[in-house]
C-alpha positions as a Markdown table, in Angstrom:
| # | Residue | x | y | z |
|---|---|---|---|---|
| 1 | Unk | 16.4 | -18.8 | 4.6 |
| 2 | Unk | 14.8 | -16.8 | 1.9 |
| 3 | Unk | 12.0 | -17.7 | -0.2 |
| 4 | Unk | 11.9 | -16.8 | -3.8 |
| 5 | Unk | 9.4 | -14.6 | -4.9 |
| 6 | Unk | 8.0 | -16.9 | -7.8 |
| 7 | Unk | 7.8 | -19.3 | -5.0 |
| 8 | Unk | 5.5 | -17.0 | -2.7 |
| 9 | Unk | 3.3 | -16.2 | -6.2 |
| 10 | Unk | 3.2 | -19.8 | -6.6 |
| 11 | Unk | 2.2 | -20.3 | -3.1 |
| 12 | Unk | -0.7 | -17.6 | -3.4 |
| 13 | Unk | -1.8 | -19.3 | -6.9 |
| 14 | Unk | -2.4 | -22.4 | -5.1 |
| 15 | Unk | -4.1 | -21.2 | -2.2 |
| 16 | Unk | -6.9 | -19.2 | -4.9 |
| 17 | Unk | -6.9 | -22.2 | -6.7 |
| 18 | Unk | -8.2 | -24.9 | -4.0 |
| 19 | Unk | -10.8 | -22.6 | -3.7 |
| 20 | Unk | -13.6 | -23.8 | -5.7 |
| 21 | Unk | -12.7 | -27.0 | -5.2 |
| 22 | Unk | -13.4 | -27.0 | -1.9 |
| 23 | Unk | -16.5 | -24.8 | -2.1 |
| 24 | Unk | -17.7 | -27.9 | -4.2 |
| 25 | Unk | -16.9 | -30.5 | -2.4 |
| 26 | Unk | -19.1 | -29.1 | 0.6 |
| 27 | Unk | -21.9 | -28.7 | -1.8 |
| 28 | Unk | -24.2 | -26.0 | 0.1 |
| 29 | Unk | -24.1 | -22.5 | -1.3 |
| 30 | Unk | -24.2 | -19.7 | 0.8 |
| 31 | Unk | -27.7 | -18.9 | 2.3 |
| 32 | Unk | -27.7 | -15.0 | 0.6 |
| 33 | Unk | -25.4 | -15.3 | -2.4 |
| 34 | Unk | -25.5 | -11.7 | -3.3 |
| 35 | Unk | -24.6 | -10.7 | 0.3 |
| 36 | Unk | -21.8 | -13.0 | 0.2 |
| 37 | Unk | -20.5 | -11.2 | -3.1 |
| 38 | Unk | -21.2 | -8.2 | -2.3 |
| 39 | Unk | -18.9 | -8.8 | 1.3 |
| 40 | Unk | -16.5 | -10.3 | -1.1 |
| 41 | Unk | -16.4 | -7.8 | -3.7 |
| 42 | Unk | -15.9 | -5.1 | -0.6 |
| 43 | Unk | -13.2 | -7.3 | 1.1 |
| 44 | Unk | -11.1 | -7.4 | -2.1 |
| 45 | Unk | -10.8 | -3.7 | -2.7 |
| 46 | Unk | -10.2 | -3.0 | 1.0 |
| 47 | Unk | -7.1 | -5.9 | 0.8 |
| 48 | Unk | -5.8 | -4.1 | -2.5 |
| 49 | Unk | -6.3 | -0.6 | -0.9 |
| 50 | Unk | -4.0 | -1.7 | 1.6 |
| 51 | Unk | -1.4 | -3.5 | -0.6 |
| 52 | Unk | -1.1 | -0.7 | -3.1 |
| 53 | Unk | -0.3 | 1.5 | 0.3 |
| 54 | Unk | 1.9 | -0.6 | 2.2 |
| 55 | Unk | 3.6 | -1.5 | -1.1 |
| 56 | Unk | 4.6 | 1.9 | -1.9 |
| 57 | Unk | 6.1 | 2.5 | 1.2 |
| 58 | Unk | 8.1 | -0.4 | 1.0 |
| 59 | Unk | 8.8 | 1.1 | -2.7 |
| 60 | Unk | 9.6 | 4.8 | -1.3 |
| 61 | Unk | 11.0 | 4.1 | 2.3 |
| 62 | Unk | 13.0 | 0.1 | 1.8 |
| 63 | Unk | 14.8 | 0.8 | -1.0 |
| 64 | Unk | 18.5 | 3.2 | -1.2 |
| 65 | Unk | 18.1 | 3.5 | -4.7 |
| 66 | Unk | 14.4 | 3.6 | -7.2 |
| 67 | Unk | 15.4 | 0.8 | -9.8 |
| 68 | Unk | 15.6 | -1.7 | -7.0 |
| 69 | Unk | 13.5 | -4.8 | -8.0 |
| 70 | Unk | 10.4 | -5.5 | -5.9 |
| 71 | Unk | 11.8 | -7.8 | -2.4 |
| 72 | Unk | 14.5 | -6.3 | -2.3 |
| 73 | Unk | 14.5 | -4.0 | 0.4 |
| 74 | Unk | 18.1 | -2.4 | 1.9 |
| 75 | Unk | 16.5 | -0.5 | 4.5 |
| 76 | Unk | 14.1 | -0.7 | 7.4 |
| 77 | Unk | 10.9 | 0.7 | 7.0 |
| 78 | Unk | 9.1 | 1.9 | 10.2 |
| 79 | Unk | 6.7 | 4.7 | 9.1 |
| 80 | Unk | 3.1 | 5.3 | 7.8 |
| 81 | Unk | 1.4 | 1.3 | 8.6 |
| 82 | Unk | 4.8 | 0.0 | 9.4 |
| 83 | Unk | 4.8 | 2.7 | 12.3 |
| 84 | Unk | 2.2 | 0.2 | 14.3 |
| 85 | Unk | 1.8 | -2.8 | 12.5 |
| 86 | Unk | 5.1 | -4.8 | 11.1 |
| 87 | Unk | 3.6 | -7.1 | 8.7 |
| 88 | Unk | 0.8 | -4.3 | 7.7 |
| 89 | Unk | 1.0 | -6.2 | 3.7 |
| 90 | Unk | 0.4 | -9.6 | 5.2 |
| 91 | Unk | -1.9 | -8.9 | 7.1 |
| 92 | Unk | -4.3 | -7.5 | 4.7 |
| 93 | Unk | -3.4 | -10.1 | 1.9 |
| 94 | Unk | -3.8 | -12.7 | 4.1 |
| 95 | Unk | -7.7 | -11.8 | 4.2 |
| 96 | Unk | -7.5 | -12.1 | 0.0 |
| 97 | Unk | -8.5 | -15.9 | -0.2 |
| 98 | Unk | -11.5 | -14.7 | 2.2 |
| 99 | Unk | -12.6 | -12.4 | -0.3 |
| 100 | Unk | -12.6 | -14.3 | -3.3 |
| 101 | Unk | -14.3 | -17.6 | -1.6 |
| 102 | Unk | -16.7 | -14.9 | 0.0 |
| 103 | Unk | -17.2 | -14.0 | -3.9 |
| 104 | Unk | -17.9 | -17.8 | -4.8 |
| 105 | Unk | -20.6 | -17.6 | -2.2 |
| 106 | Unk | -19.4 | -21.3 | -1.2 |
| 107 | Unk | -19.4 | -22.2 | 2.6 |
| 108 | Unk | -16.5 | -24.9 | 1.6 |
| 109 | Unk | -14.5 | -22.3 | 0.2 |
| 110 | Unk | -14.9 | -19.7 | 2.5 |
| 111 | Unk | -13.8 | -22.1 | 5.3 |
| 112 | Unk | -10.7 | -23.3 | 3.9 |
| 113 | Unk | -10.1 | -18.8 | 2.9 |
| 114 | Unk | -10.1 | -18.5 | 6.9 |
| 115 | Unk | -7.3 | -21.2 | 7.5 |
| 116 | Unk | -5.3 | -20.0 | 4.5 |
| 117 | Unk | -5.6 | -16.5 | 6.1 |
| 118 | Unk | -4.3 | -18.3 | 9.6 |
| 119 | Unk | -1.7 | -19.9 | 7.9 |
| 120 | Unk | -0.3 | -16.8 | 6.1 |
| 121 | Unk | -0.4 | -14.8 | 9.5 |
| 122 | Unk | 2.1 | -17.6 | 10.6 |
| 123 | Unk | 3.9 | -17.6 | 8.1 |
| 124 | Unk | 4.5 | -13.7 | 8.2 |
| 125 | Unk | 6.1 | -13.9 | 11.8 |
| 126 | Unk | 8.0 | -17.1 | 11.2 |
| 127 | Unk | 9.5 | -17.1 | 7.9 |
| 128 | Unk | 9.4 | -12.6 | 7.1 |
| 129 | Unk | 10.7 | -12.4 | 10.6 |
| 130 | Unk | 13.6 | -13.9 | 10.4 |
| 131 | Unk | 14.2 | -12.7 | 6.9 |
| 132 | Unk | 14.2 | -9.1 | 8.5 |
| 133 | Unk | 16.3 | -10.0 | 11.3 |
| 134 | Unk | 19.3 | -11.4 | 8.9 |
| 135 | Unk | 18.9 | -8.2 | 6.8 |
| 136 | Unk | 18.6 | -5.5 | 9.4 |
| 137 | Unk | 20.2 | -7.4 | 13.0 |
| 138 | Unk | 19.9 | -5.0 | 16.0 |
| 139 | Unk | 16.9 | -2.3 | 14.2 |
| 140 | Unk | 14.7 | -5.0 | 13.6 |
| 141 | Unk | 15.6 | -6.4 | 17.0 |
| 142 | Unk | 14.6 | -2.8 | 18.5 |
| 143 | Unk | 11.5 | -2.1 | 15.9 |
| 144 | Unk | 10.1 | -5.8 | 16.8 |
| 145 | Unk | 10.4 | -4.7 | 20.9 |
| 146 | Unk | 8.2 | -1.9 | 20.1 |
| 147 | Unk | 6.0 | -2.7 | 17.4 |
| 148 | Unk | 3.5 | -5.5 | 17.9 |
| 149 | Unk | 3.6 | -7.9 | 14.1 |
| 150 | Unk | -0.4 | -7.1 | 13.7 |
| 151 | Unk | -2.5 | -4.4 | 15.2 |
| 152 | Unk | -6.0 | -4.3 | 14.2 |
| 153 | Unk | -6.8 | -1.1 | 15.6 |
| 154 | Unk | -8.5 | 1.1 | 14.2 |
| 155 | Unk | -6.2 | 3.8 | 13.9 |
| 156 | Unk | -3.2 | 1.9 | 12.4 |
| 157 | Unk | -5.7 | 0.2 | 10.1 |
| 158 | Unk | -6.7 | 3.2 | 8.8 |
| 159 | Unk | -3.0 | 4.1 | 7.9 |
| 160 | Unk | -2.3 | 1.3 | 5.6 |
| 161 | Unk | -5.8 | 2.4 | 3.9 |
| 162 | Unk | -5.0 | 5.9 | 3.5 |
| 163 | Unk | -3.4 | 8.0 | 1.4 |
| 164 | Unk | 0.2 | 6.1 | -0.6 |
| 165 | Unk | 3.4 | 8.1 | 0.0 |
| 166 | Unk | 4.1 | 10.0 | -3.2 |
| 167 | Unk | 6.8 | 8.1 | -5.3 |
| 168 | Unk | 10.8 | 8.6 | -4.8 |
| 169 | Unk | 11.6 | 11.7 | -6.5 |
| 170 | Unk | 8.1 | 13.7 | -7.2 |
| 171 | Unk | 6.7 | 16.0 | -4.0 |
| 172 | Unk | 7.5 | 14.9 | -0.5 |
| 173 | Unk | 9.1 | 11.8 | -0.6 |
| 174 | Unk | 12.8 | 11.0 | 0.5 |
């Protein structure tokens, strides 16, 4: 079964969205408010780091041809973060909601952030998973034997932080 990407942005709208309500509806306001934002602030550039990386491999590395749209990947990819992490994208992304609750210094918020970011990790194995094995069958069946979904090592973290592959046709790329 594949889900739509408008229905995945929708899905991410939603969860930003029930974020200050909830932070209300607690009522208590984070004991250091500009540690909390400051936490935030830093968590939401570490979690775009990591997208804009893990998204240009998926750009460079998934795709046969450049003008394919974004989802649409026709080929496995297994280097840079996906070489020890499967679901390097989700994993970081999942941590988003964290850091804009973190940002609304609200306790409320900041709680529901953490099962949104539970929830999302789930989701990743359950519903990318078998997304991956319809497209890909006996590779993904050979890359998910040897390659754990999440790895919060330090090492492999760093990859999907590092530097992005250069894009599809300029220096070193396929």
């Amino acid at each position: 079964m594949r889900i739509s990407n408008a229905v995945r942005g929708l899905a991410w709208l939603a969860m930003i969205a029930a974020l200050p309500l909830a932070g209300r509806a607690l009522g208590a306001g984070c004991c250091c408010p500009l540690a909390c934002r400051a936490a935030g602030a830093l968590l939401l550039l570490v979690v775009l780091r990591a997208a804009a990386v893990t998204g240009r491999y998926l750009a460079v590395y998934g795709k046969s041809s450049p003008g394919r749209g974004f989802g649409e990947l026709d080929r496995l990819v297994t280097v840079g973060p996906y070489s020890c992490m499967r679901h390097p994208m989700h994993f970081f992304l999942a941590w988003l909601p964290l850091g804009v609750a973190l940002l609304l210094a609200e306790p409320g918020a900041v709680a529901l952030a953490v099962a949104e970011a539970v929830l999302v990790l789930a989701l990743a194995v359950v519903l990318d998973e078998r997304e991956s094995l319809e497209r890909f069958g006996e590779a993904y069946l050979e890359y998910r034997r040897r390659v754990p979904a999440f790895n919060p090592r330090p090492r492999c973290l760093a990859k999907a932080l590092g530097p992005r592959p250069p894009r599809r046709g300029r220096g070193k790329g396929l």
